[in-house]
Each structure stands twice: as C-alpha cells, then as structure tokens.
TIVOZA-107458 format. One line per field, with one value per residue (C-alpha): residue in one letter; residue number from 1; x, y, z. Coordinates in steps of 0.02 Angstrom, whole numbers, plus 50000, padded with zeros to 5 digits. Each point is the difference from the previous one (the first is absolute). Last residue first. Example, Ala and Ser with C-alpha at 12.3 -4.5 7.8 and 13.67 -1.06 7.14 Angstrom:
2
code = S, A
pos = 2, 1
c1 = 50684, 49931
c2 = 49947, 49828
c3 = 50357, 50033
This chain:
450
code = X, X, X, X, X, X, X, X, X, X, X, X, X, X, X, X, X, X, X, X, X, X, X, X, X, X, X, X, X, X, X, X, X, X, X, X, X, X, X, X, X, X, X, X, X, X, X, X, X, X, X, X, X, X, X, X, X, X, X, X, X, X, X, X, X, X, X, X, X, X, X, X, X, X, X, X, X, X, X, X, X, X, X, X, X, X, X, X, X, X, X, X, X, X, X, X, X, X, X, X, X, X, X, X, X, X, X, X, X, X, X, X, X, X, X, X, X, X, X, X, X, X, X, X, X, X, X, X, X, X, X, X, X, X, X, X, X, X, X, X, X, X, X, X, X, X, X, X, X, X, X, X, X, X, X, X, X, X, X, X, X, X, X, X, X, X, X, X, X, X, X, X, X, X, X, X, X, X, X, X, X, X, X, X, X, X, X, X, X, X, X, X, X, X, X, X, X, X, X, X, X, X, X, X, X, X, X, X, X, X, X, X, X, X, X, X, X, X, X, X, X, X, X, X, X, X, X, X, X, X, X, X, X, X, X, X, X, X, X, X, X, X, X, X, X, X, X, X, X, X, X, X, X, X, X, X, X, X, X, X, X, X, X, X, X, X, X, X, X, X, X, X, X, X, X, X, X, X, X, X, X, X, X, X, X, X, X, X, X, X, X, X, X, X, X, X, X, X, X, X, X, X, X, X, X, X, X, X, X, X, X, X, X, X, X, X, X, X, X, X, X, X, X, X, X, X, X, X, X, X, X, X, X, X, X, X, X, X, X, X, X, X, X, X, X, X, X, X, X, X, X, X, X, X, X, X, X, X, X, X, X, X, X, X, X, X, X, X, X, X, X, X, X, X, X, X, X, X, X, X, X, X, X, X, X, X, X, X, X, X, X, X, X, X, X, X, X, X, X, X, X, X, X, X, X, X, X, X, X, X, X, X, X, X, X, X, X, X, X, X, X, X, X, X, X, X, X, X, X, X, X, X, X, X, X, X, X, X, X, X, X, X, X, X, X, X, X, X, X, X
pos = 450, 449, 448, 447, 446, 445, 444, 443, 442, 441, 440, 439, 438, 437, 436, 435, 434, 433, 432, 431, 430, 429, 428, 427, 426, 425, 424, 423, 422, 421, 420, 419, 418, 417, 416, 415, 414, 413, 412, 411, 410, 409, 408, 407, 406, 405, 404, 403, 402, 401, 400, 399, 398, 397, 396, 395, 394, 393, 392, 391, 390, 389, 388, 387, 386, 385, 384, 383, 382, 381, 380, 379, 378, 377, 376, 375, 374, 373, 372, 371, 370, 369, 368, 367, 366, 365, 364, 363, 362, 361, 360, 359, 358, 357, 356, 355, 354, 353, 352, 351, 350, 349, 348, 347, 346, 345, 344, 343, 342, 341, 340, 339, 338, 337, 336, 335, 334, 333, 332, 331, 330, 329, 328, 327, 326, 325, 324, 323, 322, 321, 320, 319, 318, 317, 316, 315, 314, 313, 312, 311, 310, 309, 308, 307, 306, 305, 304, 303, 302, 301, 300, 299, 298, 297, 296, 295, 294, 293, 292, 291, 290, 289, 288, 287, 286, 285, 284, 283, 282, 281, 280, 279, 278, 277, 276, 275, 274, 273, 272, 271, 270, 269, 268, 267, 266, 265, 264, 263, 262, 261, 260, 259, 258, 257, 256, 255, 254, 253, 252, 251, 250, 249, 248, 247, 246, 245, 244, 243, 242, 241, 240, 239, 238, 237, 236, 235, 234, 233, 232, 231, 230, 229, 228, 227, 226, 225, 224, 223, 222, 221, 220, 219, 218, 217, 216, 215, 214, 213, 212, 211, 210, 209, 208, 207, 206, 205, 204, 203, 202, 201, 200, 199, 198, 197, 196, 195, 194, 193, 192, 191, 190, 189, 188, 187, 186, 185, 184, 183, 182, 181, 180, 179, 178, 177, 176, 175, 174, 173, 172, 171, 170, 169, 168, 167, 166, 165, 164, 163, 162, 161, 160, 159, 158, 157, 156, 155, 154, 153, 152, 151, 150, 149, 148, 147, 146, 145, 144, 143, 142, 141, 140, 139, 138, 137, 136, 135, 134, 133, 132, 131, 130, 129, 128, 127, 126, 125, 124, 123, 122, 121, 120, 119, 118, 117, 116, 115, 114, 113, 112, 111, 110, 109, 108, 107, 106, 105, 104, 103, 102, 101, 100, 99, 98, 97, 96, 95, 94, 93, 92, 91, 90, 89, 88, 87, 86, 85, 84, 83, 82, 81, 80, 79, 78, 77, 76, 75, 74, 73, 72, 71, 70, 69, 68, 67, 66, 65, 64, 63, 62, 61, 60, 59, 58, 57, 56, 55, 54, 53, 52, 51, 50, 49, 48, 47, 46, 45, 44, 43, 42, 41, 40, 39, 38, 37, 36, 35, 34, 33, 32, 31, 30, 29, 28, 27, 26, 25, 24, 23, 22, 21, 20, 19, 18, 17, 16, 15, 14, 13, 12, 11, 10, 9, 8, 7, 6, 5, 4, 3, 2, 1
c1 = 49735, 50113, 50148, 49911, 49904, 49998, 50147, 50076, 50078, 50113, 50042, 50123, 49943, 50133, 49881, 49828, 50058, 49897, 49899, 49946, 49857, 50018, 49865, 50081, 49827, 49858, 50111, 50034, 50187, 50057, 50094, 50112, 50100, 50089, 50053, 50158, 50009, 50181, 49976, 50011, 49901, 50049, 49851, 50024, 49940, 49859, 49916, 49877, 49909, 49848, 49951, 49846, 50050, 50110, 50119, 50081, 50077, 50103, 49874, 50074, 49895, 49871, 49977, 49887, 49838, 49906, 49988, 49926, 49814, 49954, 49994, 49910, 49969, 50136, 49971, 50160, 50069, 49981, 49942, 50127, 50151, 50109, 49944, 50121, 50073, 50186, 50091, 50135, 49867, 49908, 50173, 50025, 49848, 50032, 50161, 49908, 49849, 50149, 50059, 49962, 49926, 49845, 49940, 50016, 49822, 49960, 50133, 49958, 49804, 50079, 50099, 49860, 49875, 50076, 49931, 50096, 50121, 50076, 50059, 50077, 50124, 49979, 49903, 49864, 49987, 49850, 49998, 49861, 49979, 49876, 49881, 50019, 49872, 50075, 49989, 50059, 49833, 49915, 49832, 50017, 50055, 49857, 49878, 50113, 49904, 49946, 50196, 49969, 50156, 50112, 49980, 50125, 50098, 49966, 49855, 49920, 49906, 49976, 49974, 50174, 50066, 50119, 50060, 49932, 50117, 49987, 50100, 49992, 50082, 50024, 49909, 49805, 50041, 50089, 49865, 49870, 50064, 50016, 49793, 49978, 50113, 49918, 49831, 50040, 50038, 49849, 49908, 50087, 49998, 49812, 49984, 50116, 49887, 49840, 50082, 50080, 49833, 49941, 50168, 50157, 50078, 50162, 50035, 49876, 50018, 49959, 50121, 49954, 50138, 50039, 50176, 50071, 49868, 49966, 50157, 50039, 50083, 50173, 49959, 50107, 50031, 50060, 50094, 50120, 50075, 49916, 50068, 50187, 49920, 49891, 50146, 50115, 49849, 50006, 49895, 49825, 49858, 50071, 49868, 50090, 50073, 49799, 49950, 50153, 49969, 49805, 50024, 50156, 49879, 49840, 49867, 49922, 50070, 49878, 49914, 50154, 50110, 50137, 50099, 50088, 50092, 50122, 50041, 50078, 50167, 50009, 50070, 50138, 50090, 49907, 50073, 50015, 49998, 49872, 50057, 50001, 49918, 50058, 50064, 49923, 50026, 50137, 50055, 50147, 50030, 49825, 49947, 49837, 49893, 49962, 50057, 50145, 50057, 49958, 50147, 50077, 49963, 49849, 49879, 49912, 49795, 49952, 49831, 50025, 50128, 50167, 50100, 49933, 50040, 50163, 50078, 50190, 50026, 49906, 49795, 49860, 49844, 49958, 49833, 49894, 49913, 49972, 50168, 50065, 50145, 49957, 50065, 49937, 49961, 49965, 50105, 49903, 49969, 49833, 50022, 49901, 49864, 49843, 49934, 49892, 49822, 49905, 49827, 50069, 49879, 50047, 50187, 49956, 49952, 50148, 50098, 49934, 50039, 50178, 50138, 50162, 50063, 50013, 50123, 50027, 50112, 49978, 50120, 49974, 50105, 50160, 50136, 50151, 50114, 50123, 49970, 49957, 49823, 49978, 49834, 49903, 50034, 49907, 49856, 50082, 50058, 50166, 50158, 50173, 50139, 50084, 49992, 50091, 49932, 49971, 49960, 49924, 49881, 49975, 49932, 49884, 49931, 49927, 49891, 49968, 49922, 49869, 49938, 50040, 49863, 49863, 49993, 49970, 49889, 49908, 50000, 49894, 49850, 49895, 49827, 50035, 50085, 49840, 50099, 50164, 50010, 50142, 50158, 50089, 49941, 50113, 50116, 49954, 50100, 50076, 50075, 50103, 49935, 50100, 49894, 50018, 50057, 49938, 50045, 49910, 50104, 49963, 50109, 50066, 50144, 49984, 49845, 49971, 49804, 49930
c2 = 50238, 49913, 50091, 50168, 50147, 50188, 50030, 50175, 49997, 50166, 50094, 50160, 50141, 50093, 50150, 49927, 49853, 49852, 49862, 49835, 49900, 49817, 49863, 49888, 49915, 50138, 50126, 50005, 50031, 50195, 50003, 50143, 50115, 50135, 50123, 50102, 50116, 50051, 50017, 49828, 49924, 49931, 49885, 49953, 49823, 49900, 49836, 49957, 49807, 49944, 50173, 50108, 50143, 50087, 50147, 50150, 50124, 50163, 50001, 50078, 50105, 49967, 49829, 49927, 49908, 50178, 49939, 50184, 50031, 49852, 49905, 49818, 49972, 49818, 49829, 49924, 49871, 50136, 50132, 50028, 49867, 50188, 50045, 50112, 50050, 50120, 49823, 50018, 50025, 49869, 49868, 50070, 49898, 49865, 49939, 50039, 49878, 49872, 49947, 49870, 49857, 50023, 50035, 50186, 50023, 49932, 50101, 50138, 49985, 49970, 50174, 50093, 49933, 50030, 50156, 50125, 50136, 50162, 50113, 50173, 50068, 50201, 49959, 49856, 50007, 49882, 49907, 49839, 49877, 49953, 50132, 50096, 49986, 50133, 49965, 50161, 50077, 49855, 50005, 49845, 49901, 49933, 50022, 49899, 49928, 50194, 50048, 49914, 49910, 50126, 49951, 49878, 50043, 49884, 49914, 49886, 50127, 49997, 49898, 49897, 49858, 50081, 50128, 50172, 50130, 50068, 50135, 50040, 50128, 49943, 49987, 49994, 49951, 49847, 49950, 50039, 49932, 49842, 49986, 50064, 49833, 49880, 50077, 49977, 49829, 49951, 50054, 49941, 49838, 50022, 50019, 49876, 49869, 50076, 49968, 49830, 49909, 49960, 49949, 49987, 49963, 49993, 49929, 49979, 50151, 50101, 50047, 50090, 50005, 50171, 49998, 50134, 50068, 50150, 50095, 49965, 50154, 50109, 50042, 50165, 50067, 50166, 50116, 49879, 50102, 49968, 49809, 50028, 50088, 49839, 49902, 50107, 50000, 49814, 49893, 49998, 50132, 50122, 49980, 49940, 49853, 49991, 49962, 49900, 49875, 49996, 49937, 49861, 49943, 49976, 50073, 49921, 49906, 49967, 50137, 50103, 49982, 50112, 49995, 50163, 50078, 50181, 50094, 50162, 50081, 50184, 50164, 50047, 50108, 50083, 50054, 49848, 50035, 49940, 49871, 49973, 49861, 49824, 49909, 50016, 49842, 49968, 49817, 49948, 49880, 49968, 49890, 50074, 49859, 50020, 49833, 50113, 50070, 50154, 50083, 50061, 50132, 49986, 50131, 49965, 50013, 49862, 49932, 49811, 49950, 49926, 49865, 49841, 50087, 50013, 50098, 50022, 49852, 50041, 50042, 50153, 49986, 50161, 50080, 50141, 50158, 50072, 49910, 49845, 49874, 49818, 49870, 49809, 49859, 49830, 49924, 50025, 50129, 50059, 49987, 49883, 49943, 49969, 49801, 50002, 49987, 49868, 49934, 50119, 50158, 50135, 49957, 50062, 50163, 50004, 49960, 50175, 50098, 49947, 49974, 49972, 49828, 50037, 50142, 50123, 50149, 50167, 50139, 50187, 50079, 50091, 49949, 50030, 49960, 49877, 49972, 49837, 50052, 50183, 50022, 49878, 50077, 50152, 49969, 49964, 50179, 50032, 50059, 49973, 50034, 50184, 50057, 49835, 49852, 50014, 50204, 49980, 49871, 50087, 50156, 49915, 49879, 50147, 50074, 49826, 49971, 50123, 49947, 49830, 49987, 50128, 49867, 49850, 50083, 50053, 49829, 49944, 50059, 50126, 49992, 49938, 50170, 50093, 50151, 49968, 49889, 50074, 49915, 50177, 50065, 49870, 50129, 49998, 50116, 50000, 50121, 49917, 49957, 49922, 49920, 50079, 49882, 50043, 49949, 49956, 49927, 49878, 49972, 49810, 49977, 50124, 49950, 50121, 50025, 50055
c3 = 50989, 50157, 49935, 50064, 49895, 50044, 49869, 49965, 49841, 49988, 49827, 50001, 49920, 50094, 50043, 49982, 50084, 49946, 50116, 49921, 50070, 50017, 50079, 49852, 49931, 50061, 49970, 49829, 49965, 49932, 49869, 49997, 49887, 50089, 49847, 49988, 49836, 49952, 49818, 49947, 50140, 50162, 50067, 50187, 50017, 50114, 50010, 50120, 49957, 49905, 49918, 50052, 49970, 49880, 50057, 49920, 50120, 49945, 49845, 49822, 49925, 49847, 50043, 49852, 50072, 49969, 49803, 49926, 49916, 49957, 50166, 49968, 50190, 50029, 49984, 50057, 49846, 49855, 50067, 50110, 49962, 50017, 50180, 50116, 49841, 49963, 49934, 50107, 50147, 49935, 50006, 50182, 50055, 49896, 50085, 50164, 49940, 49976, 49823, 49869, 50106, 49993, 49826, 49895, 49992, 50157, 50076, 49920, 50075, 50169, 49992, 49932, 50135, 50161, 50081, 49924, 50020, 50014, 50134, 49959, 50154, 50051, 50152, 49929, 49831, 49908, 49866, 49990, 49902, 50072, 50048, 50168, 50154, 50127, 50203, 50120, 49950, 50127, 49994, 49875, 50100, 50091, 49862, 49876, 49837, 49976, 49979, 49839, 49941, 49884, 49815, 49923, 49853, 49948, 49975, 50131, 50089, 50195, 50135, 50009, 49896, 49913, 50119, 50073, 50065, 50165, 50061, 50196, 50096, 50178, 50177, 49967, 49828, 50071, 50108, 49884, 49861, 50106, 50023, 49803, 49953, 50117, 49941, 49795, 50042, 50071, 49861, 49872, 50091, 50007, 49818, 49951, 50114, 49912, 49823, 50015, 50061, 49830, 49932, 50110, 50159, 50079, 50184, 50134, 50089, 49831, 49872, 49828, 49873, 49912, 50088, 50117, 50080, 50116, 49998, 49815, 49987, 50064, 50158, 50019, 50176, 50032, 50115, 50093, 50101, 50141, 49993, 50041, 50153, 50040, 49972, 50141, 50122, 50003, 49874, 49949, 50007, 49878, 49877, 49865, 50107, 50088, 49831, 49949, 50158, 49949, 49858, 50034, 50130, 49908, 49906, 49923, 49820, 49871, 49989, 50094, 49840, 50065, 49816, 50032, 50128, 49972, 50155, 49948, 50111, 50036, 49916, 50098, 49843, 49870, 49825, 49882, 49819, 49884, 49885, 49807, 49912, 50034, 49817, 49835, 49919, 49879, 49928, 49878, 49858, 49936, 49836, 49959, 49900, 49817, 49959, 49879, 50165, 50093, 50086, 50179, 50137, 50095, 50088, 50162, 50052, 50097, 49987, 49983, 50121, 49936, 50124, 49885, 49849, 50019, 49832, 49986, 49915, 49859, 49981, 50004, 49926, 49895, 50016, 49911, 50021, 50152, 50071, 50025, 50057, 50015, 50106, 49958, 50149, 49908, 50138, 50133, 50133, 50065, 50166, 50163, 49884, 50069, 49975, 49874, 50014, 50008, 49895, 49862, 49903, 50134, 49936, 49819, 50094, 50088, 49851, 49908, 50176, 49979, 50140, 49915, 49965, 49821, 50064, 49882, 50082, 49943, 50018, 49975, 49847, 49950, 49869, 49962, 49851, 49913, 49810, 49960, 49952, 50014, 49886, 50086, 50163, 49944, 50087, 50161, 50028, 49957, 50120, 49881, 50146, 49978, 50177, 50073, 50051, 50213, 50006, 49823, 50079, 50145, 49915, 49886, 50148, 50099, 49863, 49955, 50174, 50001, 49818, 50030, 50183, 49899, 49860, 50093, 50130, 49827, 49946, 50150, 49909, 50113, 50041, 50177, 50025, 49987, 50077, 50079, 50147, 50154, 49980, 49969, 50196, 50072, 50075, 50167, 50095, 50184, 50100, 50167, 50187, 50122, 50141, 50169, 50149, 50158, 50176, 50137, 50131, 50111, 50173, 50070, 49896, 49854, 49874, 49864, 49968, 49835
C-alpha cells in the first residue's frame, strides 16, 4: 500500500485483523439412508424437543396449576378450560401439491404460478402423533400462522369439536452466550450477486477492491483491515431458474445448453472474485437457491472443485445453508433466503415484512418451520437441526428486496442484530456489522443513475 504525501511515496502497511472462528454447521450434515425416512419422524423429533421447552413456559405465562392434556384427551375436557400442546398445520387448498402437478401434466397450458397460497378456505389445525384439533375464535388468524410451529394454547373445545383459544405461547429465543472479547472486527455480509446474469460490473468490482483495501484514503483502508470476514450469503450465481441469452429469454430444446453455459460462466465470475477476496480476507460462502448445489435444505456446501482458482485459498470456507458459525466470541446464524420467502407465500404478501418474519422464527425457536412441507427439506429422523438451540448475536436472511435491520431484546436480556441483507445485483448494497456494537451499516456501491 502506498500513502501519498505531497510529492514523496510512502509505503505503508496495513495488517488485517484476524479473530477465532468456528463453523458450527456440523448438525446439518445427512444422516444415514436419510432418503428412506418418512417425514413424520422430523415431525415427531421437532414436538418432542420443543414440548420439553413449551411445558415450562406455559406454567411460567398461566400459572403452575393450569389443566396441560395431550390432544387425545380433549374429548374428555369439553368446556372445561385447559392447555394444550401441538405443531401447527395450515391447509391451504392453494398449496403446492405433487398430486395437482401431475393432473396439470395432463392440460394443453399450465397455470399461471401462484404468487402465495392464501385464500379464504385457509383452516389452522393443531396436532400431535396422534390426533388433530382445528383451532377457531377471535383470537385465531389464520392468515399470519405457519404450518410447522410448535406452541401450546390455552382455552376450550366446543360442542363442534373445534378448539376455541383464548391465549397463545411459543417458545421464545433460547438462552445467550455471554460476551467476553472486546475489538473484535466488523463482517461484510452480500448476497444475491447473480454474476450469470449480471458481469461483473462497477458496483462489483468497487466492493472488491472496498474489501480489499484498495479504495479510499488511508483512513478507509484502516477502517477496512478490520474487517475479518466476508459472508456471501447464496444465490451468487443465479437468482431465478430462467435461462437468458443475448437475445432475451428462451426455452424448450435450446434451454438446456444455454443454462448450462450460464452455469458455467457464472460459476467462473464467482471463483475469479473469490480469489481476490480470499487472497486478502476470510471468505464464507454459502450457497443459495438457485446455485450449484442440492436443492434440499439444508443445503450442502458448493464443491470447492467448481472453483480451482479459489480454492487454494484456506482463508475461503464453503458452509451449508443454514449455516451457524462463531466468529470471535459472537454466534452468527442465517440463511440464504428461502425460509423467509416461503412464509411469505404461505402467509400472502402483504402481511408483514421479511424483517417482521425474521424475528417471528426466532420467537418461534425455527430457522425453517414450512420445511418439509412447502421447502423440501432431507427427511432427518434422528433430531430437527432447524431448531436454534442457542441464541445467535447476528441472525440474517439473504437475499431480500431491500436492507432492513433491528436489535432483538429478548425476555431474558438476549440482544440479537437481525438483518436482511438486499441482493446485490438489484440494490448494489452490502451491509457491514460491528462485532462489538452489533451495529448494522449498508454500504452502497450503486449510483442514482442505476
């Protein structure tokens, strides 16, 4: 680095700040002949866990002596006010089914793709291993409940044999680690780069040579060495399943070999900036939606053999999504996108914003309750490893439309930066956080003119 002083040079260097770092993504690795498995056992494994939870809170919130019974006996209680615990399911007619796909196949066109499921037929239902109660009264809104929530519910069944509910309880953020180190750095997150369809331009390489320390006067470049990671938070190559070409969209015979060489061109623009960042900056890279690598969350890691530029780089670590990681003393969760966008299509557009539902899964203790029902998902059996066991410092989704940010105060003192990050490729925004403060920057690489 050279510092410019009226007519002399000086070389100066700038060391990078380096902190301890832990991937702690090991639980989304496949169990043994998973695709064997019923999903009923994710089912079972996901009330089981959070029951044990659910038992204490709800004596904490309704008193010691409140009438807990599981939903077989509700029969036997009704009128009488008690408690009840159970996962939520949603029917939406609406909902995707593989049944009316295959009816589809037989059409001359096919339907136009829903953009949520919602409609007025919508019915809540609370169940367990071994029967179901829907759930109605004024204190029931169907249209803002997510199948695949575990909660408990306080109220009475009726003579229709429907569960009239008075009060809710959902199992809150789980307990968080203390904070011990001081001067821990700042994290980069991006996501939503797209360079198939997008090449790299401007805004790119602006935030590459940011990251890198090659922009700005000497005081930016120091703010920037203590940056000590960069997470790229999915759909780096693509960000839609459509195919583009020069001369616009195409489809049919000549869809696969142009999806093949976007792929392909893609995955180079992505290993050639790895390589500048890696070569400068700890890298995590998390695969998206629409990137090369499994479909089913949680997804796997992307091949470090699709890179051979970056990958000589040890500084560069391929993560699943979701992905939990702790980087100095502060743990780091989050996703890629899909969770958030699948709720919202479940729960319609205009119900809240992806932040909104952000802090909603932390409340409910799930990175990914609609999974398997509405995000295909591996069919664990042996534990649900979508369930936050600890509370994260930082919990971000990528991949969202526009930055939003919020601290999180929880119950027992927890603090939580929740962040959506925006996709590049459309705002040109990365977002910067303090490890210390966990305070949430956008930094934008864009202009008015874009």
């Amino acid at each position: 680095m050279v510092k410019l002083d009226g007519d002399k040079f000086e070389k100066c260097s700038i060391e990078r700040k380096t902190v301890n770092y832990d991937d702690n993504s090991g639980r989304f690795a496949k169990e043994g002949d998973e695709y064997t498995k019923q999903y009923a056992s994710l089912y079972v494994k996901r009330l089981e866990e959070l029951a044990s939870v659910l038992k204490v809170k709800l004596k904490v919130k309704w008193g010691s002596d409140v009438n807990l019974i599981p939903l077989s006996d509700l029969e036997e209680q009704e009128g009488r006010k008690c408690a009840i615990i159970g996962t939520l399911f949603k029917h939406q007619p609406n909902k995707p089914s593989i049944l009316k796909e295959l009816s589809e196949e037989h059409q001359m066109s096919m339907p136009a793709p829903l953009v949520d499921y919602c409609s007025d037929e919508d019915q809540l239902f609370l169940e367990d291993q071994t029967s179901r109660v829907r759930l109605t009264g004024d204190n029931v809104n169907v249209k803002m409940s997510v199948t695949g929530v575990v909660c408990a519910v306080l109220g009475a069944e009726n003579s229709k044999s429907t569960f009239e509910v008075e009060e809710w309880c959902f199992c809150d953020c789980p307990m968080q680690s203390t904070i011990n180190s001081k001067n821990s750095g700042k994290i980069v997150f991006v996501s939503g780069l797209e360079l198939a369809t997008n090449p790299p331009d401007l805004p790119v390489s602006l935030f590459e040579q940011w990251v890198c320390g090659l922009a700005g006067n000497p005081e930016m470049q120091e703010e920037m060495a203590s940056v000590v990671r960069v997470v790229i938070a999915g759909n780096s190559i693509k960000g839609c399943k459509d195919v583009h070409v020069s001369r616009g969209l195409v489809s049919g015979r000549k869809e696969d070999a142009a999806a093949a060489l976007e792929m392909t061109t893609g995955t180079k623009r992505l290993d050639a900036l790895l390589e500048s960042l890696g070569s400068n900056c700890c890298v995590t890279l998390m695969p998206g939606q629409f990137d090369v690598t499994t479909l089913m969350m949680p997804q796997k890691s992307m091949h470090p053999g699709s890179f051979p530029r970056a990958r000589r780089y040890k500084s560069i670590k391929g993560v699943s999504n979701p992905w939990i990681g702790k980087v100095a003393d502060k743990v780091i969760v989050g996703t890629s996108g899909q969770p958030i966008q699948d709720i919202i299509k479940v729960c319609g557009l205009g119900t809240k914003q992806p932040l909104e539902w952000l802090e909603k899964t932390l409340e409910w203790r799930h990175m990914c309750p609609t999974a398997p029902d509405t995000i295909p998902c591996m069919p664990f059996y042996k534990n649900d490893p979508f369930i936050l066991k600890e509370c994260p410092h930082i919990y971000f989704v990528g991949n969202m439309d526009k930055f939003e940010t919020k601290l999180y105060k929880g119950k027992d003192g927890q603090k939580v930066r929740l962040v959506c990050i925006p996709k590049f490729a459309h705002t040109k925004t990365v977002v910067l956080v303090d490890l210390d403060t966990l305070d949430a920057t956008p930094v934008s690489f864009g202009s008015n003119l874009d």
